[in-house]
C-alpha positions as CSV (number, residue, x, y, z in Angstrom):
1,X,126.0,179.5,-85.5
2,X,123.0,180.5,-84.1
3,X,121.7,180.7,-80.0
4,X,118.3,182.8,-80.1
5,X,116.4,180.6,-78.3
6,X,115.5,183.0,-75.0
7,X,112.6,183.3,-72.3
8,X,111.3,186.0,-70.4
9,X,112.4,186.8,-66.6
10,X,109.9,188.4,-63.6
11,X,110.6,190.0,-60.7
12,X,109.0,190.1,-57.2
13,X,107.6,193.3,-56.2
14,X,109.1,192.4,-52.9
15,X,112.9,192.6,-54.3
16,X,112.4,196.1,-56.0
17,X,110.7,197.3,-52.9
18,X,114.1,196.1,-50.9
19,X,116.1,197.2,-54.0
20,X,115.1,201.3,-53.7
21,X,113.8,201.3,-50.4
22,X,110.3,202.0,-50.9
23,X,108.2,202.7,-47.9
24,X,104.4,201.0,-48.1
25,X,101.5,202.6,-47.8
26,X,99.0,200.2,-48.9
27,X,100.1,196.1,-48.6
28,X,97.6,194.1,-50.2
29,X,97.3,190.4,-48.7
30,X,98.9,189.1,-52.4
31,X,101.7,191.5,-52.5
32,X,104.2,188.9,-51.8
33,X,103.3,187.3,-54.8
34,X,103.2,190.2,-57.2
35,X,105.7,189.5,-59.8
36,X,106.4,191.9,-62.1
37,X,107.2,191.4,-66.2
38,X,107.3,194.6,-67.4
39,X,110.8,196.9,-67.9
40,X,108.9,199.9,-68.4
41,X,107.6,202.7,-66.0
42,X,104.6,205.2,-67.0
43,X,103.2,208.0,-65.1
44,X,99.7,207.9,-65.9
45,X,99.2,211.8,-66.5
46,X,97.0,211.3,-69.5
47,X,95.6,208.4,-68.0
48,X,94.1,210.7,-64.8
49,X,92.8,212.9,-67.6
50,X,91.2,209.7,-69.3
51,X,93.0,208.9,-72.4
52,X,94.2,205.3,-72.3
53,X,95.1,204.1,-76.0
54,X,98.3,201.9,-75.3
55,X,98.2,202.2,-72.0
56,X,100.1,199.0,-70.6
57,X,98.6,197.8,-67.3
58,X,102.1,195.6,-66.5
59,X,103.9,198.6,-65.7
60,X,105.0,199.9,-62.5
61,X,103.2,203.1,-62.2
62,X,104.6,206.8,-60.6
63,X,103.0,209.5,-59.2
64,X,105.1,212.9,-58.8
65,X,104.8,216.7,-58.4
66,X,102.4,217.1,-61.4
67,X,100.4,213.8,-60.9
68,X,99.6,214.6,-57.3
69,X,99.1,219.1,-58.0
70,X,96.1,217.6,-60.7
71,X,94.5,215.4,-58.5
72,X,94.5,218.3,-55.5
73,X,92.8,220.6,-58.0
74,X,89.9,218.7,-59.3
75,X,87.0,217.7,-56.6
76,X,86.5,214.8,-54.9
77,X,84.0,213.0,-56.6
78,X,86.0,213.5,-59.8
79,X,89.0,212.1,-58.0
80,X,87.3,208.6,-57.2
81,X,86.3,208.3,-60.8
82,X,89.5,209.0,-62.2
83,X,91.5,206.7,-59.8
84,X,88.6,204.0,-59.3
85,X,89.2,203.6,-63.3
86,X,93.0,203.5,-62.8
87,X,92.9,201.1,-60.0
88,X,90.9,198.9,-62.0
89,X,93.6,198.2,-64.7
90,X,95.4,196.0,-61.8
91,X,98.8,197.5,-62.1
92,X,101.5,195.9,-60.2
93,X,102.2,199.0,-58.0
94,X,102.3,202.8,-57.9
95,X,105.0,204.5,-55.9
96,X,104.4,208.1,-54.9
97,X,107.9,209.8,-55.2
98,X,109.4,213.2,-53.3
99,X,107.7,211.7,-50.1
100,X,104.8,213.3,-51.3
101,X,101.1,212.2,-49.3
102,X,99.1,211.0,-52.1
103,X,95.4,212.1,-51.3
104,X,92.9,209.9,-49.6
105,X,91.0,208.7,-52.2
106,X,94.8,207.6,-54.0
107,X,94.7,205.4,-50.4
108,X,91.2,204.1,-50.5
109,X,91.6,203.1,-54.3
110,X,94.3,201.5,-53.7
111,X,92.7,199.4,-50.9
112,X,89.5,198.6,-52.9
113,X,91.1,197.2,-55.6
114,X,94.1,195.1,-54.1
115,X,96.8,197.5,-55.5
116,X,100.1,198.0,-54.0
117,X,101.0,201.7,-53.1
118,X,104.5,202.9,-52.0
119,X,106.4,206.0,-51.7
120,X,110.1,207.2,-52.4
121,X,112.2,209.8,-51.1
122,X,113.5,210.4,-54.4
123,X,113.0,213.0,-56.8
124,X,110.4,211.5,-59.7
125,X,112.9,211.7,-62.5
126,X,115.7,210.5,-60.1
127,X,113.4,207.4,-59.2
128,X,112.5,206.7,-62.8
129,X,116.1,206.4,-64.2
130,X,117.4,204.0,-61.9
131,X,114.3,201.9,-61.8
132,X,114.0,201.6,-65.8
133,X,118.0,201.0,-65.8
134,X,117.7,198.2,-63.1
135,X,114.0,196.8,-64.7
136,X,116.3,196.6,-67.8
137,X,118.9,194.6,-66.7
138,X,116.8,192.3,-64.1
139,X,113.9,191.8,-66.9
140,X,116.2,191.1,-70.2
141,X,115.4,188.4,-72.5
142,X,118.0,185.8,-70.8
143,X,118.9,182.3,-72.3
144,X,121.4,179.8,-70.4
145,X,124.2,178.2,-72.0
146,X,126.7,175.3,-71.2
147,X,130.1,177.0,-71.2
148,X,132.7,179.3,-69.2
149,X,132.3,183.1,-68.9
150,X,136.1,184.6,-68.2
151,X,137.0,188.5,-68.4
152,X,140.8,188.8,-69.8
153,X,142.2,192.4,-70.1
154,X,138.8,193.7,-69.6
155,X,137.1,191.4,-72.1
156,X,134.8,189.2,-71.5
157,X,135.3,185.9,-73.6
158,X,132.3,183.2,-73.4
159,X,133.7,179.8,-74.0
160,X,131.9,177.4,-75.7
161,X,132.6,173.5,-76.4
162,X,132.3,169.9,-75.5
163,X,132.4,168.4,-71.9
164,X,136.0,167.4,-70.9
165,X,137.7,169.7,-73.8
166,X,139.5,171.8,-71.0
167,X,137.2,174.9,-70.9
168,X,137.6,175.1,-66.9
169,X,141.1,173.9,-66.6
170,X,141.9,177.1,-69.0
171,X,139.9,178.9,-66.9
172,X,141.5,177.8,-63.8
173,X,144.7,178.8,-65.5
174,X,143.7,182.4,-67.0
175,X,142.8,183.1,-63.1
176,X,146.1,182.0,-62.0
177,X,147.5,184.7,-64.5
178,X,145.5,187.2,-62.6
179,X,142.2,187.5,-65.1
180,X,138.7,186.7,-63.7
181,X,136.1,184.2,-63.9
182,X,132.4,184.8,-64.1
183,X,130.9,181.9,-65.1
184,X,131.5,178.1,-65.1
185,X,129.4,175.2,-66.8
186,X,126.3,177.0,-66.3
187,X,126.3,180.6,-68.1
188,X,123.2,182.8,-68.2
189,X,123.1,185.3,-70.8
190,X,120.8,188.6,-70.9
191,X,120.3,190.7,-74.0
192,X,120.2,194.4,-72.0
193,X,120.4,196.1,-75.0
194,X,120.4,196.0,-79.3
195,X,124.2,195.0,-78.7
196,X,124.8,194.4,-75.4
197,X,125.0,190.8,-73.9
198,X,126.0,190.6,-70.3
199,X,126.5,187.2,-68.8
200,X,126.5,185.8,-65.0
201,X,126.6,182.5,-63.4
202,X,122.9,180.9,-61.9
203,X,123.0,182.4,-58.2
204,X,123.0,178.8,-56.4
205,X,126.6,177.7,-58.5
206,X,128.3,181.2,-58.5
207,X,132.2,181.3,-57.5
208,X,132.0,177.3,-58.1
209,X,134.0,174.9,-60.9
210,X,134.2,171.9,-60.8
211,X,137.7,170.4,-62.4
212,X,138.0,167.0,-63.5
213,X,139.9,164.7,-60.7
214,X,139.7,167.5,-58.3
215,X,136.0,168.4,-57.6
216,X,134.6,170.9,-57.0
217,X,136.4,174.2,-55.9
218,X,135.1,177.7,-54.5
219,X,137.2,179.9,-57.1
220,X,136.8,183.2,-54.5
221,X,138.1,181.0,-51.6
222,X,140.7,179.8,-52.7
223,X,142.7,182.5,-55.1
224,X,140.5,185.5,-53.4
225,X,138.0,188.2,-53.6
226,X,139.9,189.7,-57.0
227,X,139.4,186.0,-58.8
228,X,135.7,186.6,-59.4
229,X,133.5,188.9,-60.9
230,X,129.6,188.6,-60.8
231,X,128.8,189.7,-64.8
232,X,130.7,190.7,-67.3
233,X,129.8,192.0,-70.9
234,X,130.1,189.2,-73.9
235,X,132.7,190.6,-76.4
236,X,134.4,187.4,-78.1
237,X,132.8,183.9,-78.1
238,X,135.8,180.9,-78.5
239,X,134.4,177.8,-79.6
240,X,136.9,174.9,-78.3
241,X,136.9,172.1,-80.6
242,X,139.1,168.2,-80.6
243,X,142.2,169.0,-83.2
244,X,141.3,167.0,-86.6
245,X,143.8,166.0,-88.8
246,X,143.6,167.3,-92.4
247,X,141.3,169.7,-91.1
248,X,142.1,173.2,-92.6
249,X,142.0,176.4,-89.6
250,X,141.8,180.0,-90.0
251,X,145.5,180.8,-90.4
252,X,145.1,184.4,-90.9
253,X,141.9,185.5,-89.2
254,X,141.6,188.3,-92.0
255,X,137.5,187.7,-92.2
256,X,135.5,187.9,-88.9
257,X,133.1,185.1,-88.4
258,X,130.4,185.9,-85.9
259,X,128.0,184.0,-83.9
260,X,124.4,185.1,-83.6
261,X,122.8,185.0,-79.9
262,X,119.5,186.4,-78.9
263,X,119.6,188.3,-82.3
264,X,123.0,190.0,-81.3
265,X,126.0,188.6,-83.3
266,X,129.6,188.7,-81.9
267,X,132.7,187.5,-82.7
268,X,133.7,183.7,-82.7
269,X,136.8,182.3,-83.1
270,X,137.5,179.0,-83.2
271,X,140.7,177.3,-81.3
272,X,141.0,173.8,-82.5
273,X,142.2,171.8,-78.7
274,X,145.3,169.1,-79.2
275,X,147.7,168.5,-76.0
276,X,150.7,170.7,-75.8
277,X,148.5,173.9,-76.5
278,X,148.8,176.5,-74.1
279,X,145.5,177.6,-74.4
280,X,145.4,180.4,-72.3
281,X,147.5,182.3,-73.7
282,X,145.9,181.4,-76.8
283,X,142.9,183.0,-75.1
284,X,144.6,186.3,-73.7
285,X,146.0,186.7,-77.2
286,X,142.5,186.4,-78.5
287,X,141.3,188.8,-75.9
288,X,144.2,191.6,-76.6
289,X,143.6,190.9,-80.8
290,X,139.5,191.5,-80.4
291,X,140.4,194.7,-78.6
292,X,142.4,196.3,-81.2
293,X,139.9,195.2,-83.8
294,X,137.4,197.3,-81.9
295,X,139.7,199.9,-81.8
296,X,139.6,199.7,-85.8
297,X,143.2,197.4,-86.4
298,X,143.2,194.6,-88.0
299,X,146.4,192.9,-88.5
300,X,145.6,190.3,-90.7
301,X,144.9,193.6,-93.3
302,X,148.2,195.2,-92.2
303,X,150.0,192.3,-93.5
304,X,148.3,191.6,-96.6
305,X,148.3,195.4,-97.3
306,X,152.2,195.6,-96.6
307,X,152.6,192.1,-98.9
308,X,150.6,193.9,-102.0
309,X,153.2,196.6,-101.8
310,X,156.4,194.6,-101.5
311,X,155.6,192.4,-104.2
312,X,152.8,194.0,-106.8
C-alpha cells in the first residue's frame, strides 16, 4: 500500500519571531505577510565576500560574531555594495544573534529593500540549532489522512480503515486502559526525517472524537490532561478491515508487510473486525509485539526455529 501523495507547508515570519523571541529592528509594512518555505538557515559569509553559486534566497539568513567583525573592517562604501547586493536577493529575514548592533548601512539596507531585520540574544550556533530543528519539523512534507493516531506503551499506532469499522470506539477504549490519543478522523502526517513520521491532529479538531450515537466528545475533558498527547511518532500502521468468510489472515506474522507513506515504509498489520473482538487488546498486543521486533525478536522465527529442531 502506498500514501506518498504530500504538499509543502509555510510559515509566518510572525510565529518564528513569537517562537524565539526575536526583537525587530527593521518591520517592513509586508512583514505580516512574509511566509517562509524554506527549512534551511545560511549565514551569508561568502555571500558578503561575493561568491553566490547556490545561494538560496528562501532562507532565513544570520549574522554573528564573524559576519558582523568583516563588515566593521572593510569601509563604508564597500559595505553598501556588499549588503545593497544581499538585500536585493529578497530574503525572508536576517536576525543578528549575540545582541550584536549590526552597522548602519545593515539598517539602511534593510529598509531600502523591504527586508525584515531582527536580533537574538542567543549565541549564533545556539540560535541556528533550534531554529533548523523547529523549521524541520514546522516545514516537513505533511499529507492528511482519514484515520486515528493512538500511542500504546510508547508506540504510536496509526489506524487506518473504513467509516463505522470501530477505529474511535477502540480508541475510546485503549484510553480507558490508560494509553493516549493523538489523533481522531483527521490525522496529519509529517515526514521530519528519512524515517521518521510524526503525526498530530488539524489544530481546530484536536482533543475531539466524535463516537457514533454519542457525538462528539472533548477526549482531555472528560478522562484528563494524561488522555491526550499533541504528536506522536508513527511506528505501526493497523489497517481495520470487515471479517470475510473464507478469507485466509496472517496466522503467524512470520513476514513483515509494510506500508509505504511519504517514501517512508512502516509496518502494517492487518486486523480483520467481526463482533466479539476485543480489539484493543488486539492493538496493545500489536503495539508490545512491534516493540520487541525493533528490539530484534521475532517470535514467529522462535517458533519455527524451535519446530525445525523438535521434529527435523
Amino acid at each position: 500500500m502506498d500514501l506518498s501523495e504530500s504538499k509543502k507547508p509555510t510559515i509566518s515570519l510572525a510565529e518564528i519571531i513569537k517562537e524565539f523571541d526575536l526583537e525587530i529592528l527593521n518591520a517592513p509594512d509586508n512583514m505580516s505577510q512574509v511566509r517562509v518555505e524554506s527549512d534551511d538557515i545560511n549565514r551569508p559569509g561568502l555571500q558578503l565576500a561575493g561568491f553566490y553559486d547556490y545561494f538560496n534566497p528562501r532562507d532565513i539568513q544570520i549574522f554573528g560574531r564573524e559576519e558582523i567583525s568583516y563588515l566593521t573592517q572593510i569601509d563604508s562604501q564597500k559595505r553598501l555594495e556588499v549588503l545593497d547586493r544581499l538585500f536585493q536577493t529578497k530574503f525572508p529575514a536576517l536576525v543578528v544573534s549575540r545582541n550584536l548592533d549590526p552597522t548602519q548601512e545593515c539598517i539602511d539596507m534593510a529598509a531600502r529593500h523591504g527586508v525584515t531585520l531582527l536580533r537574538s540574544r542567543e549565541w549564533t550556533s545556539t540560535l541556528m540549532s533550534a531554529m533548523l530543528s523547529t523549521l524541520k519539523v514546522w516545514l516537513a512534507p505533511q499529507i492528511t489522512r482519514h484515520g486515528v493516531l493512538v500511542e500504546i506503551y510508547g508506540e504510536g499506532v496509526l489506524i487506518l480503515g473504513d467509516s463505522g469499522i470501530g477505529k474511535s470506539e477502540t480508541a475510546i477504549e485503549l484510553v480507558k486502559r490508560g494509553h493516549r490519543l493523538i489523533a481522531d478522523d483527521a490525522v496529519e502526517i509529517r515526514k521530519v526525517s528519512n524515517r521518521t513520521l510524526v503525526g498530530s491532529a488539524p489544530a481546530v479538531i484536536r482533543h475531539f472524537m466524535e463516537i457514533r450515537g454519542i457525538g462528539v466528545i472533548d477526549v482531555r475533558r472528560i478522562f484528563g490532561i494524561g488522555a491526550v498527547k499533541d504528536t506522536e511518532s508513527i511506528d505501526l500502521v493497523v489497517q481495520f478491515e470487515t471479517w470475510a468468510e473464507g478469507q485466509v489472515y496472517d496466522r503467524l506474522g512470520e513476514e513483515i508487510e509494510t506500508i509505504n507513506i511519504m517514501d517512508v515504509n512502516k509496518p502494517l498489520i492487518t486486523i480483520p473486525v467481526r463482533p466479539g473482538r476485543n480489539l484493543a487488546v488486539v492493538l496493545e498486543v500489536a503495539a508490545m509485539n512491534n516493540r520487541d521486533r525493533k528490539m530484534g525478536y521475532n517470535s514467529a522465527h522462535e517458533l519455527l526455529t524451535r519446530i525445525e529442531d523438535t521434529y527435523i
